[in-house]
C-alpha positions in Angstrom: -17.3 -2.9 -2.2 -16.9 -5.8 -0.2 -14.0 -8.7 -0.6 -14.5 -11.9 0.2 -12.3 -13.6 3.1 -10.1 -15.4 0.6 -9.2 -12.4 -1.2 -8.0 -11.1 1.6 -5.6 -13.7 2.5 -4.3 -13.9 -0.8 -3.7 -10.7 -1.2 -1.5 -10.4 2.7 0.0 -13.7 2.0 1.3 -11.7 -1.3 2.6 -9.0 0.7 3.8 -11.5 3.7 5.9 -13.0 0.5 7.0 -10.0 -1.2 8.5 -8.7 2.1 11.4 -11.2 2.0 13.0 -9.1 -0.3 12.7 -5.8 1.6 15.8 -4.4 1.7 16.3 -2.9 5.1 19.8 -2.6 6.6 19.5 0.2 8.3 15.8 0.3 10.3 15.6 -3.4 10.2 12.0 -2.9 9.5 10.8 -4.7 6.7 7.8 -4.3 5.0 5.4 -5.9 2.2 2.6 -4.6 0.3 0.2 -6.0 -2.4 -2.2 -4.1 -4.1 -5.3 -5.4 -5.8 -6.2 -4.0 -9.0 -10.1 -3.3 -10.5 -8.5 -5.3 -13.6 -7.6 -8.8 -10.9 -4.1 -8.2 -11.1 -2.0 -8.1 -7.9 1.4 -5.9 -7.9 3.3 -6.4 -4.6 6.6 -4.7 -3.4 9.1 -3.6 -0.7 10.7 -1.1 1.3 13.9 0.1 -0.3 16.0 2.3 2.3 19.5 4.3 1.6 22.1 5.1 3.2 20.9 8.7 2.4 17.4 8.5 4.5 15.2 11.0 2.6 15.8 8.3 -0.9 14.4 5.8 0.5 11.0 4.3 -0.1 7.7 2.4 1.2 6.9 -0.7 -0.2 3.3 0.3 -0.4 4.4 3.2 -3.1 6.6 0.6 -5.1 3.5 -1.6 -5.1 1.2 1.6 -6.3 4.1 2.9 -8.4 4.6 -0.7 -9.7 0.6 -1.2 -10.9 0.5 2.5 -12.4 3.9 2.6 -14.5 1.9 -1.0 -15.7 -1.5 1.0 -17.0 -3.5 0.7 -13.6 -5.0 3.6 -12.0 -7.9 1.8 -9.5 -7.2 -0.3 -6.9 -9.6 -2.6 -4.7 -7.6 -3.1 -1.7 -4.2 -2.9 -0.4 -2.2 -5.3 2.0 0.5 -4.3 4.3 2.6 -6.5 6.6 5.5 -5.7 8.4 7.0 -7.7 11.7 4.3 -6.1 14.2 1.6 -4.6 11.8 2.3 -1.1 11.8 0.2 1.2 9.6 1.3 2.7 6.6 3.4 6.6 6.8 1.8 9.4 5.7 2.8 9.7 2.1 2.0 6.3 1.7 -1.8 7.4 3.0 -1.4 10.2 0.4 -0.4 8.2 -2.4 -3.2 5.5 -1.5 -5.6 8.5 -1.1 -4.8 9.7 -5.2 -6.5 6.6 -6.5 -9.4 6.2 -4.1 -11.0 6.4 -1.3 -12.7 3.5 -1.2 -9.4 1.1 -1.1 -9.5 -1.6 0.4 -6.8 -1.5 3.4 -5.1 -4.8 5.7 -2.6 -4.6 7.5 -1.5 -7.7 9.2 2.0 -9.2 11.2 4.7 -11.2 10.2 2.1 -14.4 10.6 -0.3 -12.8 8.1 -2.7 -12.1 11.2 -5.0 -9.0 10.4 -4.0 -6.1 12.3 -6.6 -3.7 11.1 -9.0 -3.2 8.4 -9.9 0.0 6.8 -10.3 2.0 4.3 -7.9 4.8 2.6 -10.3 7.0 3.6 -10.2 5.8 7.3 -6.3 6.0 7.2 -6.7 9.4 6.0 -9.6 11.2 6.7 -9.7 14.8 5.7 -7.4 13.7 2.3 -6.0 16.3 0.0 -7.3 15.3 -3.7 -7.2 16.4 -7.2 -10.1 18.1 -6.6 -8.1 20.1 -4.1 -6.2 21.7 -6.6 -7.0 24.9 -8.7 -8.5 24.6 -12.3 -6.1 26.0 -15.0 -6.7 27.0 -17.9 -5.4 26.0 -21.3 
């Protein structure tokens, strides 16, 4: 699937927005996300860190977690921007990875300037899916 040019800006000058709100007093690292939706709906959100570390959370997840406690559950692309476009952690790439391989992924700076393009699947190659899991029986 292929996005035009001005979806993609939207969609990281969504996340460039949202990450005004990032509430970061301890890293100092805020970040933004915006996710697309199959349905055209955009659900952005923020890092939220604790004072006890482990609570915290990405704003890519809030975005995800955002769009699926709304009824979503596919995804054309993602945006991510943080002050000098660092990539998404690791459960972030997990979570991305549980509703498709195939997202979308930008990741751009402060400015809104792309960083990288990808995929979920080129974030996370090798991804541990549904699939993955045993079969139970009823």
């Amino acid at each position: 699937m292929s996005l035009s040019a001005e979806t993609r800006e939207r969609l990281i000058e969504a996340a460039r927005q949202a990450r005004q709100w990032a509430y970061a007093p301890y890293s100092h690292y805020a970040v933004g996300a915006a996710v697309l939706t199959d349905s055209g709906r955009v659900y952005d959100g923020v890092n939220v860190e604790n004072a006890a570390y482990p609570t915290s959370i990405c704003a890519e997840r809030v975005a995800i977690f955002k769009a699926v406690s709304e009824g979503e559950r596919h995804f054309q692309a993602i945006a991510v921007v943080t002050g000098n476009g660092g990539a998404p952690c690791g459960s972030c790439r997990q979570v991305m990875a549980e509703f498709g391989l195939d997202t979308q992924v930008w990741i751009a700076d402060a400015d809104g300037n792309l960083v990288q393009e990808t995929t979920v699947a080129g974030l996370l190659p090798g991804a541990f899916l549904p699939e993955h899991l045993p079969a139970t029986s009823g």
